[in-house]
C-alpha positions, 0 to 999 in steps of 0.5 A: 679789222674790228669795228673798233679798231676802224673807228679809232683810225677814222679819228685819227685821221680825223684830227690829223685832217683837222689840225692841218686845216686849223693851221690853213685857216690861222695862216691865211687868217693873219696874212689877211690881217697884215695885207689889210692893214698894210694897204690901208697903210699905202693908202696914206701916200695918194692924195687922189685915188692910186692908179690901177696897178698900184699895191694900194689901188682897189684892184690889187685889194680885190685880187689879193683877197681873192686869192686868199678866198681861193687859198681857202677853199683849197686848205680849207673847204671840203676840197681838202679832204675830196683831194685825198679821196678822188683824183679828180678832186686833187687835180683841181687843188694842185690846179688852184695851187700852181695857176689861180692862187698865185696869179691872183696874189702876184697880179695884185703886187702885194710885198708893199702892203704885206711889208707896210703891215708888219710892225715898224720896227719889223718892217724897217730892219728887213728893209735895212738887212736888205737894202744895206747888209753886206751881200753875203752867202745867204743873199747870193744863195737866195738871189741865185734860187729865185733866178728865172731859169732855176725857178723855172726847172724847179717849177717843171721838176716839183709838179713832176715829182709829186706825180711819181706813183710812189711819191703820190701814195705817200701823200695819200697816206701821210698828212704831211706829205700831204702838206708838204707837197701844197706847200711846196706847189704853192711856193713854186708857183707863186715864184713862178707868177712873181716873174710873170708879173713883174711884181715888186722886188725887182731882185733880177731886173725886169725880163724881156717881153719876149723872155716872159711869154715864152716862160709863161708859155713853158708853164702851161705844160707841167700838169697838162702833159700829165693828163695826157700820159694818164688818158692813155694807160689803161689802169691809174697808177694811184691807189686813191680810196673812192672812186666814181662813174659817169653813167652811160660813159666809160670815165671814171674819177681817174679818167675825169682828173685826167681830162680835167689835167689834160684840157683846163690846166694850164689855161691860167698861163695861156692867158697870161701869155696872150696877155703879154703878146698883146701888151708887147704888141701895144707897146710896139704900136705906141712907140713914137714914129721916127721923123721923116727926115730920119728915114725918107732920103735917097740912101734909105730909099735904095735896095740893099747892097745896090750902090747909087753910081757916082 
């Protein structure tokens, strides 16, 4: 290949590269300016300051644009373009994708200020479809993908997929595949922190606290075990264009994401389910004592299956 011929193919990719971070950029941009005016909006029904977990309290503002500030640094900083050139690179954008963005943005309980920042008319037809329409196909359909349990395989199924070898190569040649398998992480990611959470809509009830650490506690594994098998082949399976070695240390870029998959991934959920035991657990502590009278009789008092004589 002539120098020439190189040069128009850098461009190429060059604009290509470009118009999908433009686009990031614009999208994140206007989710900002809707979640902005959407909570400045909330603010309107507190006389005093809104409690701590409120949409229009200071924490969820800090935490919604926190997780925009993550967003672009994944689409948008340099990140994106390292995450085509190093494993290690995409590792840590599929990590900030499927934990730290969607945890920061669903803790923060944001539907409320996102609807309040549409446009009334906007705003009070999509309630008025939702909450009044007939529950037609589409309703059941959305009702039935967003369910735990699917969101849950697709989450396991989606990390896995983009992982195959083939799958992989082609994100690395084509930009919107690329795109498409952020998106596509993103989107079961933050379906996945939204039952974690127990953000607003409450389309299917509220899990037990049981059933939601142990769904966080199945979410730490999709990309971790990923880092394991890797650590373990003697050759990557993906053909990424540059590469690096540790000096004095047998680890390369491939090794280096490996681990990285292997031993930070996941973390985001451990927490949340420590966090969940330990809000069950307080939960259980505050319960009100049950009267003494309710439990300090003779009846009560005698061993199972042990009858007082008459």
């Amino acid at each position: 290949m002539g120098i020439e011929a190189m040069g128009i193919q850098a461009m190429n990719g060059l604009s290509e590269a470009t118009f999908w971070r433009a686009l990031a950029a614009a999208g994140i941009f206007l989710v900002g300016l809707v979640y902005v005016r959407g909570w400045r909006r909330l603010q309107a029904f507190h006389d005093e300051p809104p409690p701590r977990t409120a949409p229009a309290s200071v924490r969820s503002f800090t935490l919604f644009i926190a997780g925009l500030a993550l967003l672009a640094v994944a689409f948008v900083s340099p990140l994106g373009y390292l995450a085509t050139q190093y494993f290690s690179a995409r590792i840590i954008q599929h990590m900030l994708l499927v934990a730290s963005i969607p945890s920061l943005l669903m803790l923060s309980n944001p539907l409320p200020a996102l609807l309040h920042g549409l446009p009334e008319r906007n705003r009070v037809a999509l309630l008025a479809r939702w909450n009044d329409g007939p529950p037609g196909p589409g309703r059941r359909f959305l009702r039935w993908v967003t369910a735990p349990g699917v969101t849950l395989l697709a989450f396991l199924c989606i990390c896995w997929f983009w992982y195959d070898p083939l799958v992989h190569a082609a994100t690395l040649r084509f930009g919107f595949v690329h795109a498409l398998e952020l998106l596509s992480l993103l989107t079961v990611g933050l379906l996945n922190w939204w039952h974690i959470t127990a953000a607003w809509p409450h389309v299917h009830g509220r899990m037990a606290p049981i059933v939601r650490i142990l769904y966080a506690f199945i979410s730490v594994w999709p990309v971790k075990v990923v880092g394991l098998i890797l650590l373990f082949l003697a050759d990557s399976p993906y053909p990424y264009p540059q590469t690096f070695q540790f000096s004095g240390l047998d680890i390369d870029d491939a090794v280096f994401g490996a681990m990285i998959a292997w031993i930070v991934s996941g973390l985001a959920y451990a927490v949340a389910a420590v966090g969940l035991v330990n809000e069950w657990l307080a939960r259980e502590v505050d319960k009100p004592a049950l009267p003494e009278a309710n439990w300090a009789t003779d009846e009560a008092m005698i061993a199972p299956h042990i009858k007082r004589r008459p």
